[in-house]
C-alpha positions in Angstrom: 105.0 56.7 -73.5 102.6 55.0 -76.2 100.8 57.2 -78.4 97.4 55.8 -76.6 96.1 58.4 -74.3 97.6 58.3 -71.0 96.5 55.5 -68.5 96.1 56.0 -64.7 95.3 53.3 -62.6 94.4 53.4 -58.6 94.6 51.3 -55.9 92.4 51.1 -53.8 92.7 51.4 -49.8 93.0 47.3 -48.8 89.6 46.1 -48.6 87.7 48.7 -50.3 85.5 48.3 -53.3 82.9 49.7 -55.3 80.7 47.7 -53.1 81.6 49.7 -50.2 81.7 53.2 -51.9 78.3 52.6 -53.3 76.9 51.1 -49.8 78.2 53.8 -47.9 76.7 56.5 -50.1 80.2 57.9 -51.7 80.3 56.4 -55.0 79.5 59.7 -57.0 81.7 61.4 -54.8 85.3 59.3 -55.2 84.9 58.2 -59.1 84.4 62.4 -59.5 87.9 63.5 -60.2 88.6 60.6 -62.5 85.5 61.1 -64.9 87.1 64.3 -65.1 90.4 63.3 -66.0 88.8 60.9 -68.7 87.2 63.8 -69.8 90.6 65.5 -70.2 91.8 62.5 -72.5 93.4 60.1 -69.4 92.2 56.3 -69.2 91.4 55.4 -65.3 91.4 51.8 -64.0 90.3 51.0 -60.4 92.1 48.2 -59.0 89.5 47.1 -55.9 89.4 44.5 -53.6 85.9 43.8 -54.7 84.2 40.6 -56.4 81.2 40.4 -58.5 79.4 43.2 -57.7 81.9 45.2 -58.0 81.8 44.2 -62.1 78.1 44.9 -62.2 78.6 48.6 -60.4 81.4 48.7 -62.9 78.9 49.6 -65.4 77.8 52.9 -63.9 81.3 54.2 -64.3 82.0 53.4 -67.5 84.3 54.2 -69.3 86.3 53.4 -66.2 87.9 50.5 -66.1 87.6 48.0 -63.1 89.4 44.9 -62.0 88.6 43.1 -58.7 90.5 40.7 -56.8 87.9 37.9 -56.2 85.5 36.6 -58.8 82.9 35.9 -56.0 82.5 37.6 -52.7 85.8 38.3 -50.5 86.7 35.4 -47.9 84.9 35.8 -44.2 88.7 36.2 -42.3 90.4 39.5 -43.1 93.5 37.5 -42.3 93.1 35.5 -45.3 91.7 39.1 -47.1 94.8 40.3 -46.2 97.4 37.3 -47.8 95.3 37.5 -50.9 95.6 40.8 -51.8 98.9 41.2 -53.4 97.3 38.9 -56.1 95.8 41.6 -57.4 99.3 42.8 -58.8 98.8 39.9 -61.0 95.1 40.1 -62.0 95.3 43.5 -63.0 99.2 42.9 -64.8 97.7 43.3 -68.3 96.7 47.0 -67.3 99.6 47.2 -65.0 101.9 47.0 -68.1 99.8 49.8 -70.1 99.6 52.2 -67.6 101.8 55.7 -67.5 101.4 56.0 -63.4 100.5 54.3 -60.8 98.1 55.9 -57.8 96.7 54.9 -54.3 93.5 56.5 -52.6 94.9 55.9 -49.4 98.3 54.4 -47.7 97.0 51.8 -46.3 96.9 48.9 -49.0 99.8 50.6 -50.7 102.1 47.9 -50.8 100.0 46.7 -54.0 101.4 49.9 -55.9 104.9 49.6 -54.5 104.5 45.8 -55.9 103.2 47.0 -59.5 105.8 49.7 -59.6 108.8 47.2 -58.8 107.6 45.0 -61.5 106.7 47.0 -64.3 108.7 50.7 -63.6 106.0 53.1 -63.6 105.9 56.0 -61.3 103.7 55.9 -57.9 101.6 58.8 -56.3 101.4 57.8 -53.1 97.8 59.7 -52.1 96.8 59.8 -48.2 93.5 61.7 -47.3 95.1 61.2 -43.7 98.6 59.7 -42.4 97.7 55.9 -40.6 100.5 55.5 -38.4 99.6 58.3 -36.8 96.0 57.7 -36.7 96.5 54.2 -35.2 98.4 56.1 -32.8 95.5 58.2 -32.0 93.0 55.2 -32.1 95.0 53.2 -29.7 95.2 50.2 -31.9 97.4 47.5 -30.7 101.2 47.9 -30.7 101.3 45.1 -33.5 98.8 46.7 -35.8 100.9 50.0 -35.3 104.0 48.0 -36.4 102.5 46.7 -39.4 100.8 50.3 -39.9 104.6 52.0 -39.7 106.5 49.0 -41.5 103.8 49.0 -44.7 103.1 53.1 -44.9 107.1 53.8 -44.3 107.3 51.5 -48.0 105.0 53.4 -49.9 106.5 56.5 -48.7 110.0 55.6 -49.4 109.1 54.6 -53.0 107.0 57.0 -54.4 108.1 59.7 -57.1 105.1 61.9 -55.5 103.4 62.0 -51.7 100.0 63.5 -51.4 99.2 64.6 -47.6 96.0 66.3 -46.7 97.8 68.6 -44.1 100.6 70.0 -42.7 100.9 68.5 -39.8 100.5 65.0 -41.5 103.3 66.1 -44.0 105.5 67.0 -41.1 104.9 63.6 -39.1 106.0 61.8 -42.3 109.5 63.6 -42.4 109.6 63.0 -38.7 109.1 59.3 -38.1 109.7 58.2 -42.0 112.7 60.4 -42.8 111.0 61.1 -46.1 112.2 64.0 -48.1 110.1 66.9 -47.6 110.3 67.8 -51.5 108.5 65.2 -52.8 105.4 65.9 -50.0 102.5 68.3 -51.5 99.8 69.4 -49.6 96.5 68.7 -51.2 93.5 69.0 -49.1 90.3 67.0 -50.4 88.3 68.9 -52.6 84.7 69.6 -53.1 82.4 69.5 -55.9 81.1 73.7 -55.5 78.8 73.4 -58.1 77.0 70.3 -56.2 77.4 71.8 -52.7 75.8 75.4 -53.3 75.3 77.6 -50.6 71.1 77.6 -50.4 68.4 79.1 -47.8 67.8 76.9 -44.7 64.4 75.4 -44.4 64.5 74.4 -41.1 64.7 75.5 -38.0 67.6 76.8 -36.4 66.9 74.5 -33.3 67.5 71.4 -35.7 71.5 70.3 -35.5 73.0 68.6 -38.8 76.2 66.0 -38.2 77.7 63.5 -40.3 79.9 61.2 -39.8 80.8 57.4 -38.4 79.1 56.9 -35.4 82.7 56.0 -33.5 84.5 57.0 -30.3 86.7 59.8 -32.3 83.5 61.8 -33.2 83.1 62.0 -29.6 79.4 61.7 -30.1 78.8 61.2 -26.3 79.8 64.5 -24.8 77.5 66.0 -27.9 74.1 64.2 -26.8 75.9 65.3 -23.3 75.5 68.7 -24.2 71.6 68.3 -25.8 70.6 66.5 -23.4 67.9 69.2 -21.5 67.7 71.5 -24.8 64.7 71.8 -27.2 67.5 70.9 -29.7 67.0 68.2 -32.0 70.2 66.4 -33.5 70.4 64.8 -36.9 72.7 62.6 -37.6 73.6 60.9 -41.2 75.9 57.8 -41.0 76.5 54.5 -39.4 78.9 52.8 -37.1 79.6 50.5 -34.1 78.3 52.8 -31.4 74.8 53.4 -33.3 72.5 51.2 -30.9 74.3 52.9 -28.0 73.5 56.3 -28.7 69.8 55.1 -30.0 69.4 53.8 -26.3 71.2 57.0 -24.3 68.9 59.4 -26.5 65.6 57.8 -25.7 66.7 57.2 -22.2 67.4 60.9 -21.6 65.0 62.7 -24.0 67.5 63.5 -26.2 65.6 64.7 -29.7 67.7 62.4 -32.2 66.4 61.9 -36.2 69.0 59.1 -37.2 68.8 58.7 -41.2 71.8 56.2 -42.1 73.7 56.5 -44.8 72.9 58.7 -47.7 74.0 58.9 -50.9 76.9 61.6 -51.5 74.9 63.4 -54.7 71.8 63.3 -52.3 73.7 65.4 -49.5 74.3 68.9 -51.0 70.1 69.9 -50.4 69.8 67.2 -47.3 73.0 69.7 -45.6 71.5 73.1 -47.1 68.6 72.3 -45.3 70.2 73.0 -41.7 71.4 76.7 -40.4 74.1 75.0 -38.3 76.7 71.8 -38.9 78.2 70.6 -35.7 81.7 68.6 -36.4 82.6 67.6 -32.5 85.5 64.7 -33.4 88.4 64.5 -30.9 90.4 64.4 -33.7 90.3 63.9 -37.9 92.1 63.8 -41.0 90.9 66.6 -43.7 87.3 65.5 -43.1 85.3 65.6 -46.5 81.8 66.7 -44.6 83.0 69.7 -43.2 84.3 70.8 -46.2 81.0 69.7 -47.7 79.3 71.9 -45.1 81.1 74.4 -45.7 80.3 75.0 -49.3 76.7 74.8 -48.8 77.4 77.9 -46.4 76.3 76.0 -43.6 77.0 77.8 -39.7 79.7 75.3 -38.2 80.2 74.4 -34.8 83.9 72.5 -34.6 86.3 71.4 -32.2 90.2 72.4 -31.7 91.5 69.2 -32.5 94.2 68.3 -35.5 92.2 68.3 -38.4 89.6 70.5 -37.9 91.5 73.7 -36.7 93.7 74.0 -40.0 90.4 73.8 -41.8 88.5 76.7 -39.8 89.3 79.8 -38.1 87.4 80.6 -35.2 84.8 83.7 -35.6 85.7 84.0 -39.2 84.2 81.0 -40.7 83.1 79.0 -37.8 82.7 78.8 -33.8 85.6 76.6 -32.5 85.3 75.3 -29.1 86.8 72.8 -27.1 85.7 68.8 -27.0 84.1 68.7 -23.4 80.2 68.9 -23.5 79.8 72.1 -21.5 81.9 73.9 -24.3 79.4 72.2 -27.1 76.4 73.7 -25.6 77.6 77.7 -25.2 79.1 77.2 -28.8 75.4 76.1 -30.3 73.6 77.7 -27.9 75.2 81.4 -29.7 75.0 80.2 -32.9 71.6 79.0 -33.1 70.7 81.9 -31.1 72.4 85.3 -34.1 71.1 84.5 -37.2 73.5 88.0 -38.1 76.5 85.2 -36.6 75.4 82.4 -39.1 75.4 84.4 -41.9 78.4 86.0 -41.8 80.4 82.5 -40.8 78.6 80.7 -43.9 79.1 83.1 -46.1 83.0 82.8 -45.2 83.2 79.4 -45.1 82.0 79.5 -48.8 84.2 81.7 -50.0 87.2 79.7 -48.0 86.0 76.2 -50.1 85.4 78.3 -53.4 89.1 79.9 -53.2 91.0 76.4 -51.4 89.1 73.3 -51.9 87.1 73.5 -55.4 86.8 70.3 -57.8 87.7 72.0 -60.2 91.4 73.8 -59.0 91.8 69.8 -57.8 91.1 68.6 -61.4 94.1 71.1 -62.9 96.6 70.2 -60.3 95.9 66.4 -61.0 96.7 67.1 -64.1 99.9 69.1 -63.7 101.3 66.3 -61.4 100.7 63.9 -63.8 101.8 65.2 -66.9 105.7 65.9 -65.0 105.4 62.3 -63.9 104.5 61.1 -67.7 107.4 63.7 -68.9 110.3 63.0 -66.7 109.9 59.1 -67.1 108.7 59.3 -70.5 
């Protein structure tokens, strides 16, 4: 190791950038653990399939480091997204060659880091906020794309010094279908900023439903406005996604109250959320999902399905209401809630605590660091 301060670059998930981080609302949120980390003496580069723009959001992140794949704007055709992006491993070589350990912010895309770390010999943190074999399994994608999905994530697996799984059960498909020693896995849920998301007094009333999220068949979105439908609930929902007009048209068509707001940006949630009594999380299935972990250190009441993802997160009548995914079990699940204030209370108060003890930026921030430094030490 030089005597510069350490150098950690990322790769991003395949065709993410800044562009889309900062679109999307999540740019304050992701570059959060590595302004910390510069703060703690390490140098960060983002390696992003981004082009222009990218260089002039750059600048908000400074001192991070950014390079992009395109000069311009991305081609049209993900096919040709996707032969291009292993040229990346050659744009970004000059920080490639400087750098103490390699990272990626998801699996998918990893192949660029498996690339870097065959040509130049630095370790590899493979990261996964959730395993995508197994969620293309779930999604039903095409037996091709699952291929691919299994061929590419088995790669990074196999080569990385360190894996970073959000869960268990994620951790335990890995060894199963990837034959991946089990040492090398570490659970690391996805942490929250606590002193952003504070736990605050609702302004609203308890009538008025918070949920956030993709608008996408695995939210199961449906049998919720299935289960307002008839109430004097109103639903608020923060996002986008494909099935957006859809649900626009089945609210107004059945009298569903809906107050769609888009996207918002991630430092503009924390009041937005503490705003609401109750946080309804009704997916079919998820990953460690960052909102309800975002709900729950506000202290927010949560309503959340048994599904993979969700359960290991919450336990049912100590820090949330857990029902199953079918409409009619949505309703009698917000229809108590909304009901006991005594009920919300207690739950958010738990849910706090469970964020502040588990999940805190600040515990993430220290382990970071203790994973790194071992990886800078043994290859040193």
């Amino acid at each position: 190791m030089s005597s510069q301060p350490p150098h950690l670059v990322l790769f991003f998930t395949f065709d993410v950038s800044l562009e889309v981080w900062k679109d999307t609302g999540l740019l304050s949120r992701e570059v959060a653990l590595y302004q910390r980390l510069i703060e703690k003496g390490w140098q960060v580069t983002f390696v992003t399939y981004g082009g222009r723009r990218d260089l002039e959001i750059a600048k908000e992140i400074a001192p991070i480091k950014v390079i992009t794949l395109y000069n311009e704007k991305p081609p049209t055709r993900v096919i040709v997204r996707l032969l291009q992006s292993p040229l990346l491993v050659w744009r970004a070589r000059h920080h490639l060659q400087k750098a103490d350990v390699y990272k990626t912010n998801q699996i998918w895309g990893g192949w660029n880091a498996v690339l870097a770390k065959f040509f130049y010999r630095r370790p590899l943190i493979a990261r996964g906020g959730y395993e995508p074999y197994s969620f293309s399994i779930f999604q039903k994608y095409s037996k091709l794309r699952q291929w691919l999905t299994k061929v590419t994530s088995g790669w990074v697996y196999r080569r990385a010094e360190v894996i970073f799984m959000a869960t268990q059960e994620d951790a335990q498909f890995i060894v199963d279908n990837f034959k991946v020693d089990s040492g090398k896995i570490h659970i690391r849920k996805n942490w929250v900023d606590t002193d952003l998301f504070t736990s605050q007094p609702a302004q609203r009333d308890p009538s008025e439903i918070l949920f956030i999220g993709r608008m996408t068949r695995q939210k199961n979105l449906e049998n919720l406005f299935l289960a307002l439908k008839g109430s004097s609930y109103r639903l608020h929902i923060v996002g986008g996604g494909e099935l957006e007009e859809n649900l626009k048209a089945y609210a107004d068509n059945n009298g569903i109250k809906t107050v769609f707001h888009g996207r918002l940006p991630n430092d503009q949630l924390a009041d937005f959320v503490s705003s609401f009594h109750v946080f309804v999380l009704p997916s079919l299935f998820e990953g460690n999902p960052k909102v309800l972990l975002e709900a729950m250190s506000c202290g927010r009441a949560i309503v959340g399905t048994k599904v993979p993802g969700i359960e290991n997160l919450l336990e049912d009548r100590k820090n949330a209401l857990m029902c199953e995914t079918d409409s009619h079990s949505l309703r009698k699940a917000l229809d108590e809630l909304c009901s006991n204030a005594e009920l919300r209370n207690r739950l958010g108060e738990e849910a706090r605590k469970n964020i502040e003890k588990t999940a805190s930026l600040n515990a993430y921030v220290k382990d970071e660091l203790n994973f790194l430094d071992k990886l800078i030490y043994k290859n040193g």
